[in-house]
Each structure stands twice: as structure tokens, then as C-alpha cells.
C-alpha positions in Angstrom: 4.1 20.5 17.8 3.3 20.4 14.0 2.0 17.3 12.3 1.3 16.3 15.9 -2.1 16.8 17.7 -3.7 16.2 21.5 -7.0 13.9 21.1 -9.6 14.1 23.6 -12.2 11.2 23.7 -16.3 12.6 23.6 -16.7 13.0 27.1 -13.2 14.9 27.6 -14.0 18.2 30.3 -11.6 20.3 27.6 -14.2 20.1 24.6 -16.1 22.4 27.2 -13.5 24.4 27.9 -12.2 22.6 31.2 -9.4 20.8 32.3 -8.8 18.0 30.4 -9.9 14.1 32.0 -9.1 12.2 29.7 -6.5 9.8 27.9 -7.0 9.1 24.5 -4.0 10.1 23.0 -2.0 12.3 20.4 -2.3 12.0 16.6 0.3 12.3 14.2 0.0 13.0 10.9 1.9 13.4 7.8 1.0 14.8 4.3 2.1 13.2 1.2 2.7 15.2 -1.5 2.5 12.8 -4.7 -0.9 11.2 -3.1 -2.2 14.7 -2.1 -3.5 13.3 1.2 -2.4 13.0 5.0 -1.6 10.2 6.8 -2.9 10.0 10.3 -2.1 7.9 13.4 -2.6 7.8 16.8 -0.7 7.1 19.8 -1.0 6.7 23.5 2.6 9.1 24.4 3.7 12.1 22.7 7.1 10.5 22.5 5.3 7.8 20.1 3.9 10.3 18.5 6.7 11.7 17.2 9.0 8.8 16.4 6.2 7.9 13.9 5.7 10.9 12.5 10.1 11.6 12.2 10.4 7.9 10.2 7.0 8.9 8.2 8.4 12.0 6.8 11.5 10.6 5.9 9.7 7.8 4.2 7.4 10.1 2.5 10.6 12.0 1.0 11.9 8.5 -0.3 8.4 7.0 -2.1 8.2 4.5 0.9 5.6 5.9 2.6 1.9 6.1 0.6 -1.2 7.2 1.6 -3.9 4.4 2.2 -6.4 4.0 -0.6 -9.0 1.5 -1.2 -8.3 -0.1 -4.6 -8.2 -3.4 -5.0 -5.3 -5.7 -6.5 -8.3 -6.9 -9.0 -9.2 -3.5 -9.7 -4.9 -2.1 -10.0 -4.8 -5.6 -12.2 -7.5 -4.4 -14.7 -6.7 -1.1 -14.9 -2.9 -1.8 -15.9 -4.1 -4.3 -18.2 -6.5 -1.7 -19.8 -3.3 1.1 -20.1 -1.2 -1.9 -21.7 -3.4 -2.8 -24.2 -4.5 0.5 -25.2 -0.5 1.4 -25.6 -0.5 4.1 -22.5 1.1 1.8 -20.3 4.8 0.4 -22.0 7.2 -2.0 -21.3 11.2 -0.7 -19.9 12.2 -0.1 -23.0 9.4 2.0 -24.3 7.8 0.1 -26.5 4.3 -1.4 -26.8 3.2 -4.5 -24.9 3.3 -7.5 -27.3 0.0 -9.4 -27.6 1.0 -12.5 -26.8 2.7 -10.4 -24.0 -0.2 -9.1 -23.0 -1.8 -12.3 -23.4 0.1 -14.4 -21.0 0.2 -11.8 -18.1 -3.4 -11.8 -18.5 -3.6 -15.4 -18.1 -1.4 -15.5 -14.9 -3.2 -12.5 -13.2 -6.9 -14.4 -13.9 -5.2 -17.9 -12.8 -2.8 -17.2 -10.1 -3.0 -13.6 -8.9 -6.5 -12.7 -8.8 -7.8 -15.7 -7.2 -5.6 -15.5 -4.3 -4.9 -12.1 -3.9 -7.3 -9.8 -6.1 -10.0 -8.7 -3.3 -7.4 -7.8 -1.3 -6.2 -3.9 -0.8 -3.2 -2.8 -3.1 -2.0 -0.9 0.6 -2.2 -3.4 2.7 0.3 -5.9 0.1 4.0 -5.9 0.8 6.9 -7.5 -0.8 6.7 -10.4 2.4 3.1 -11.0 1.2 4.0 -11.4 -2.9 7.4 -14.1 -1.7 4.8 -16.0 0.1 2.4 -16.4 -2.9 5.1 -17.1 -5.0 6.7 -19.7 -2.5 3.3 -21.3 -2.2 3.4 -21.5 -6.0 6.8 -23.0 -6.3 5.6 -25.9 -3.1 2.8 -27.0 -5.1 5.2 -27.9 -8.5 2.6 -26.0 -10.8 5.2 -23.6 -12.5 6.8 -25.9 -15.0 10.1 -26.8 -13.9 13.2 -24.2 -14.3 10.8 -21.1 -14.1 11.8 -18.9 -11.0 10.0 -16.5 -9.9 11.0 -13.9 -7.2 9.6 -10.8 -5.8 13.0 -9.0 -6.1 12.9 -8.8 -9.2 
């Protein structure tokens, strides 16, 4: 099966060549082009296995699938502050950031995002996480009244 290995634990009988006594498992793995790195996983059943690795490819082809990294949210925060201020990164239209632009996003990440967020892996945040943050916010009445804010956007 490609993408789709046997895994025998360290004290399997097949790593010297015998019959295998063991049950640790198949990995499954999937490479992703735009990161240039596999992701791996392992399952109990070959079955498992391969239902992983079928919705892992196909979200791999979409964008939806990414391969893990350690960066930070503090450390994606600073560096797209440092592209938007140097004029590499631009807003939708093309254009260069603003400063005052630049100067209130900067504010937000240092008071709202960073502090409850930044030390946290970029991977391991999803949309679910960002509505909760923002739902917090809007609890606590510090956004001044009629500003909305919404992950889906």
C-alpha cells in the first residue's frame, strides 16, 4: 500500500527477520507539496490507516491540509508585521499598508492577540479557537460598542 506502512514496536521478532509479535500499528503518511514535507500518522487498523490517508490527500489537493511546523502565533505576528512595514507584504488591493494602519494592527496584536494566544503554535490554531477569543472579547464589553468582530471574515 503506498503512503501506508506496517510499524513494528523495538522488540518486534520481524526486525530480526522473524515472524512478527507484535501490535503497534500502521503509519500513514502524506506529502505535501507547497510545505515540501510529509505528514505522518499512526493507527492501530489498516482500515484507519487508509481512511486518514484518502481525506489527507484530498485535503492536501484543496490547501486544507498543512504540514505541522513549530512557529509561533508571536513569531507569524512579527514577521507579517516586519513584511507590512517594509512594503513586501500589501493589503487586497495592492497597495502599501497605511501607518496608522499598520499602527493599529500592531496595537491589537501586542494587546489582545499576543497575550492570549502568541506562545501558542500557528498549527495547532483553528477558526473554532480565533471565535472563541473573539467571543471572549465581545463578553467582557472592551471593544467599544458597534465594533464586530468575526472570524469569517
Amino acid at each position: 500500500m503506498a503512503g501506508i506502512a506496517r510499524r513494528h514496536s523495538k522488540g518486534c521478532a520481524s526486525r530480526a527477520g522473524g515472524k512478527c509479535d507484535c501490535n503497534a500499528g500502521y503509519e500513514a503518511s502524506v506529502y505535501i507539496a507547497r510545505d515540501g514535507r510529509k505528514v505522518r500518522k499512526t493507527f492501530q487498523t489498516a482500515a484507519e490507516a487508509r481512511s486518514w490517508r484518502a481525506h489527507a490527500a484530498r485535503s492536501a489537493l484543496i490547501g486544507g491540509l498543512r504540514a505541522p511546523t513549530s512557529l509561533t502565533v508571536r513569531q507569524a505576528a512579527l514577521e507579517w508585521l516586519e513584511g507590512a512595514e517594509s512594503g513586501m507584504i500589501r493589503n487586497r488591493s495592492g497597495d502599501e499598508y497605511k501607518p496608522s494602519v499598520l499602527r493599529g494592527y500592531e496595537e491589537a496584536l501586542r494587546l489582545r492577540v499576543l497575550p492570549a494566544i502568541g506562545a501558542h503554535k500557528l498549527a495547532d490554531i483553528a477558526v473554532p479557537d480565533v471565535q472563541d477569543l473573539i467571543d471572549r472579547w465581545q463578553a467582557s464589553e472592551t471593544l467599544a460598542p458597534g465594533v464586530t468582530w468575526s472570524a469569517d471574515t
